[in-house]
KEKE-3310 file (N, C-alpha, C; in steps of 0.2 Angstrom, whole numbers, plus 5000, padded with zeros to 4 digits):
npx = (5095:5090:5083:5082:5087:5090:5094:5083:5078:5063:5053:5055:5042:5031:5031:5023:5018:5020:5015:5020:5019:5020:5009:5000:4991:4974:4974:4986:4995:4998:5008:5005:4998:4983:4981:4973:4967:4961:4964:4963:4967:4971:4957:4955:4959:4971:4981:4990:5002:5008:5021:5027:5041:5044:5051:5052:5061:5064:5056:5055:5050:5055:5050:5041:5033:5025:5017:5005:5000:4995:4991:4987:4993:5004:5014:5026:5028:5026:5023:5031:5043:5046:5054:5057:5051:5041:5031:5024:5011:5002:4991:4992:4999:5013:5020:5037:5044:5055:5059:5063:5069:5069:5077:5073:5061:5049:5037:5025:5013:5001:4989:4977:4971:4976:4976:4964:4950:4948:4947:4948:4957:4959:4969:4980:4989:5004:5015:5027:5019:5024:5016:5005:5021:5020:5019:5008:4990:4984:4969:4969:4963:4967:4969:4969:4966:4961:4952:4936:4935:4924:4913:4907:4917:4926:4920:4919:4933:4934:4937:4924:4909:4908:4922:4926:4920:4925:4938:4936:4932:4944:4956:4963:4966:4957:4959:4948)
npy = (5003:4989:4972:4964:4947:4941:4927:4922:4933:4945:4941:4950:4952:4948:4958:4971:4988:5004:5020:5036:5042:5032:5028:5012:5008:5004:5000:5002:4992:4981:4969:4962:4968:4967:4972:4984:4987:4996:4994:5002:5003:4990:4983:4977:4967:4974:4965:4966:4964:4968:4968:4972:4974:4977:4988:4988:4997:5009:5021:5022:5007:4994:4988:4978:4976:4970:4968:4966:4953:4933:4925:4926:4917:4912:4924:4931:4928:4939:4952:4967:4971:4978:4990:4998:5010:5011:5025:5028:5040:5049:5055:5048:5037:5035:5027:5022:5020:5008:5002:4985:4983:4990:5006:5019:5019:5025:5025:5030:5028:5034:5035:5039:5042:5030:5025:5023:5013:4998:4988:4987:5000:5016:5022:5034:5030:5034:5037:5031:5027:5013:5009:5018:5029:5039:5049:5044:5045:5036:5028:5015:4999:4995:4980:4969:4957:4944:4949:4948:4946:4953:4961:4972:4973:4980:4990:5000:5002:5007:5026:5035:5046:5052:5053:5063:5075:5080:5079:5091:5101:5104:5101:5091:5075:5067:5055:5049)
npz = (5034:5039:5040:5052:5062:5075:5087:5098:5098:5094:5079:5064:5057:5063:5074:5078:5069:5075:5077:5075:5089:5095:5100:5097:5081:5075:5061:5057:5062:5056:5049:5038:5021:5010:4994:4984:4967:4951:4934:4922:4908:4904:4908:4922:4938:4952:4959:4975:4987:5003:5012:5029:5038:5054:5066:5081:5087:5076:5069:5054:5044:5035:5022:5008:4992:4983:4967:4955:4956:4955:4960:4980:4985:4981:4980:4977:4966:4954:4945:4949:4959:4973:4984:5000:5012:5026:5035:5050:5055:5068:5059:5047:5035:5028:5012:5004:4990:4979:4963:4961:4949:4942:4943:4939:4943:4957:4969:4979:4994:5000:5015:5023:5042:5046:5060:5061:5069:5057:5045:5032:5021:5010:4998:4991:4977:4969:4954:4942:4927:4913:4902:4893:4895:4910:4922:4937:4944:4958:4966:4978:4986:5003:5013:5029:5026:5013:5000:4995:4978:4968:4958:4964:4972:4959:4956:4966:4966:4951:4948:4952:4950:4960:4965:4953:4954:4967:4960:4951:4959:4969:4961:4962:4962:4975:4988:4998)
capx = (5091:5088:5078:5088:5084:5094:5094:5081:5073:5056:5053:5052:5037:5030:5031:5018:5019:5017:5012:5026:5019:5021:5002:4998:4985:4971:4975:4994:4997:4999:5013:5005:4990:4982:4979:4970:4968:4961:4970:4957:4971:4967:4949:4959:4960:4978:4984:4996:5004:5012:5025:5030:5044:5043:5058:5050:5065:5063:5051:5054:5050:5059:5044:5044:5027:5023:5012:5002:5000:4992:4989:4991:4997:5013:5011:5031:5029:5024:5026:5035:5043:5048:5056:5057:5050:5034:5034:5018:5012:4997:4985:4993:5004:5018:5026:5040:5047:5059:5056:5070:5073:5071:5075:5071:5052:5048:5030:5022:5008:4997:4985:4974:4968:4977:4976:4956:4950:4944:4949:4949:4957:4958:4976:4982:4994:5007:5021:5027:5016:5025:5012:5014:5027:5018:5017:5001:4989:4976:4966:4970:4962:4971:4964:4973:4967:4960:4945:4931:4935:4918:4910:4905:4924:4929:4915:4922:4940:4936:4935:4919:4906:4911:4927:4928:4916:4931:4945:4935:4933:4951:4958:4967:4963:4958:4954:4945)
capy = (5000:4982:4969:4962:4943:4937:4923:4924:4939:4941:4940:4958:4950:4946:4964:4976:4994:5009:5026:5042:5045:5026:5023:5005:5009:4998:4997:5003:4989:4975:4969:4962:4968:4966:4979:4982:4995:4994:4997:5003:5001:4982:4982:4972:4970:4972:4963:4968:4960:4971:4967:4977:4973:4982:4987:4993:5003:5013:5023:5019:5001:4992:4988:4976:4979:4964:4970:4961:4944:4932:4923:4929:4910:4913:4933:4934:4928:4947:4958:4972:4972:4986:4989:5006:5009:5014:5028:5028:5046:5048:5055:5046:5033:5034:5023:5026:5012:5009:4997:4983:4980:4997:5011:5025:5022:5027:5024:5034:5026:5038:5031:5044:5040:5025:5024:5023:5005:4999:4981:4992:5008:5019:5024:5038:5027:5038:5036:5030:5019:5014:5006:5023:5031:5046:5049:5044:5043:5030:5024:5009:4999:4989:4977:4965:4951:4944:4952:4942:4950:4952:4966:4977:4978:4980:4995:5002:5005:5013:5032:5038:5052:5058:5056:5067:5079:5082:5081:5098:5106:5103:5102:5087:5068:5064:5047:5048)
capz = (5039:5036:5043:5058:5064:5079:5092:5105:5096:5089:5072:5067:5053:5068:5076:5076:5069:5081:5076:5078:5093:5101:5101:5091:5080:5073:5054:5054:5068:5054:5046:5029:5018:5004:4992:4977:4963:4945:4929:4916:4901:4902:4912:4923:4945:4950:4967:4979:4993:5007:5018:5030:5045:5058:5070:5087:5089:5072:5066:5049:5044:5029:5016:5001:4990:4978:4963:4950:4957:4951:4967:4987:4988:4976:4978:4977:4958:4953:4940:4949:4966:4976:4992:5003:5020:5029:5041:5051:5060:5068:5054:5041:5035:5018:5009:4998:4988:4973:4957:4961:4943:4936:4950:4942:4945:4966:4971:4985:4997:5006:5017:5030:5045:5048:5066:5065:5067:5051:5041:5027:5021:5003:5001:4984:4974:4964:4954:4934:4921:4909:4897:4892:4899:4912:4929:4937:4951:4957:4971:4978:4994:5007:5018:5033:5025:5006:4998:4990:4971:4966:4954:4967:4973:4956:4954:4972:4964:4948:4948:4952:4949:4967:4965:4948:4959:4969:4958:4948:4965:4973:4954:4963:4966:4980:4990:5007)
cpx = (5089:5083:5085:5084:5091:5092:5089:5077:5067:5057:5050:5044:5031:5028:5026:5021:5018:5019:5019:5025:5019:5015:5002:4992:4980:4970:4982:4998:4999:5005:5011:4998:4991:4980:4979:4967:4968:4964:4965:4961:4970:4958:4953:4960:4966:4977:4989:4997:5008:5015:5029:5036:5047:5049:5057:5054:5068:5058:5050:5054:5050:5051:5046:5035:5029:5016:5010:5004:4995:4988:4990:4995:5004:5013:5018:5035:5026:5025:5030:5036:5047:5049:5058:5057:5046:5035:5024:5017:5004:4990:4987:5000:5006:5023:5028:5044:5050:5057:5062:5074:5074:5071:5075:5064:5051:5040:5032:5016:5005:4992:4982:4969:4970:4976:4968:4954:4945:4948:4950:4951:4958:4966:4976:4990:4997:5013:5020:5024:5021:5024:5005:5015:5024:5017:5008:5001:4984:4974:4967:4968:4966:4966:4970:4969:4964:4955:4942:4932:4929:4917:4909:4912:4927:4925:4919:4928:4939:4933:4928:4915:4908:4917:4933:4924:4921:4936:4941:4934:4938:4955:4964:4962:4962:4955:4955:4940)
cpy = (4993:4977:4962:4955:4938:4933:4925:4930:4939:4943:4947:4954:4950:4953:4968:4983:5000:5015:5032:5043:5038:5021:5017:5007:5001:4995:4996:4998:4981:4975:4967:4965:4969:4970:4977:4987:4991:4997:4998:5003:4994:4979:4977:4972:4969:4970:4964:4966:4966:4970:4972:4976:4976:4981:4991:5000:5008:5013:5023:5012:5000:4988:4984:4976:4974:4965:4967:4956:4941:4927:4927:4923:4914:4923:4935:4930:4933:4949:4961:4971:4980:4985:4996:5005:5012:5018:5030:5036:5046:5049:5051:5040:5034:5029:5025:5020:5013:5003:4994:4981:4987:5004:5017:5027:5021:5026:5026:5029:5030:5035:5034:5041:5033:5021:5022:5015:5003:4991:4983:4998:5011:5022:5029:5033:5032:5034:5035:5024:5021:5012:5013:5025:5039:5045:5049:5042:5040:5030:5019:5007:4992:4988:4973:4959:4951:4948:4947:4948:4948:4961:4972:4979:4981:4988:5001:5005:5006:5022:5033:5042:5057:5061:5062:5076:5085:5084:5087:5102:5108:5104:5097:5079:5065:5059:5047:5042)
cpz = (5035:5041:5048:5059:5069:5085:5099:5101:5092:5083:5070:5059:5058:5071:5074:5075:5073:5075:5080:5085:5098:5103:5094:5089:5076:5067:5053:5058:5062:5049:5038:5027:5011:5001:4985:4971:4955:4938:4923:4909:4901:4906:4917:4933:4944:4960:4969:4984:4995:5012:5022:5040:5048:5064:5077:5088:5083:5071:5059:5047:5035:5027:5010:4997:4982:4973:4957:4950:4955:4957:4973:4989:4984:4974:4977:4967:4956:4948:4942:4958:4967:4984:4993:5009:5020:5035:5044:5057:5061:5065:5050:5039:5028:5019:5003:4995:4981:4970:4960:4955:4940:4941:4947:4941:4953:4964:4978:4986:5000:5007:5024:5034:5047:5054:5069:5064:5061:5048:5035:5025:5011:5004:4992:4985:4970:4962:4945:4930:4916:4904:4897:4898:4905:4917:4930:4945:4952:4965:4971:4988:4996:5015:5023:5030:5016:5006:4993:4982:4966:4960:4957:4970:4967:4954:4961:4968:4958:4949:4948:4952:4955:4966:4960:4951:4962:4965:4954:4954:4968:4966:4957:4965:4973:4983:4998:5011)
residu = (UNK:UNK:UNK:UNK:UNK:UNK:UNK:UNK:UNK:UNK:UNK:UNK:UNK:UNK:UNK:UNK:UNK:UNK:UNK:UNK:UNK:UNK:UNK:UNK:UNK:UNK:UNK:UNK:UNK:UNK:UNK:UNK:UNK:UNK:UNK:UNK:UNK:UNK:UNK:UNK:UNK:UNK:UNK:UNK:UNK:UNK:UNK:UNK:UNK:UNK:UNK:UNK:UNK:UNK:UNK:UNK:UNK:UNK:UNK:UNK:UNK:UNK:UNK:UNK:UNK:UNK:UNK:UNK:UNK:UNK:UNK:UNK:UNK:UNK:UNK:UNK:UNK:UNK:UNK:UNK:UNK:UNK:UNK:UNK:UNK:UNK:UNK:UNK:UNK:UNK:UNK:UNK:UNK:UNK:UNK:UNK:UNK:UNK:UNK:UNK:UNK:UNK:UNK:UNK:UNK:UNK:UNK:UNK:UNK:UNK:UNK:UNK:UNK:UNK:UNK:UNK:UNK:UNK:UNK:UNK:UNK:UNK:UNK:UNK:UNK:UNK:UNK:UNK:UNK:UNK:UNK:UNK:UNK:UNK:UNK:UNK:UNK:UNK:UNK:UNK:UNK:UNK:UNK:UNK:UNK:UNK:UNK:UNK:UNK:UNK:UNK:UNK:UNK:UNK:UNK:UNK:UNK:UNK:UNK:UNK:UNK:UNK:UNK:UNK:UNK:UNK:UNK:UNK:UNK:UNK:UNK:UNK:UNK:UNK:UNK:UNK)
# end
């Protein structure tokens, strides 16, 4: 699947996502967001830009996922790109993506509840750090536009009393 762009046709960047079942929802409806997730090996925010181009007539949409930028102006000067595809259902939207430089690291997106109107959502990041080398899982939040990167966002994204709450009740991570 690729990103098609013919004559007369709209611009699938341009295109809104629809939900497995046909309905347009009110966060999974957007083609870019901004996402953000803290990396406690350098105390450090990370930035992420999300593209995602939508192809009315699939339900999976071809995804590129631009990570550790430096800017959202020059967000495709990155550390790590990745390209996959987004498939959006109505509880929930995944993203599955491949490293372009180093493909045997995958990253996962989950993202519940996508459909509910919100400017904001908490998504489980998974997949391989290699500074070291282990599988791992984080919280990370996306928004349809930038975030003021203040203190309280950056208290927001790391792990929390709540969230260690859960993870010894469920003996899993989890971000709702």
């Amino acid at each position: 699947m690729g990103v098609r762009a013919a004559a007369g046709r709209a611009d699938p960047l341009r295109s809104a996502c629809q939900s497995e079942s046909g309905k347009k929802g009110s966060f999974n409806n957007a083609n870019r967001y901004y996402a953000y997730s803290f990396d406690g090996r350098n105390n450090k925010l990370v930035r992420t830009v999300i593209d995602i181009y939508a192809d009315p007539t699939e339900t999976r949409h071809q995804t590129m996922l631009y990570m550790n930028v430096k800017s959202f102006e020059e967000y495709q000067n990155c550390e790590n790109t990745y390209i996959g595809y987004t498939q959006h259902y109505d509880a929930l939207t995944t993203m599955i993506l491949q490293n372009k430089a180093t493909p045997i690291e995958n990253i996962t997106l989950n993202i519940l509840a996508s459909f509910v109107e919100s400017d904001r959502k908490w998504g489980l990041f998974s997949g391989v750090s290699f500074r070291p080398f282990m599988p791992i899982a984080t919280k990370i939040l996306l928004s349809k536009k930038p975030l003021d990167e203040s203190k309280e966002l950056i208290e927001e994204l790391k792990i929390s009393k709540e969230d260690i709450r859960l993870l010894k009740i469920f003996n899993m991570l989890a971000v709702t």
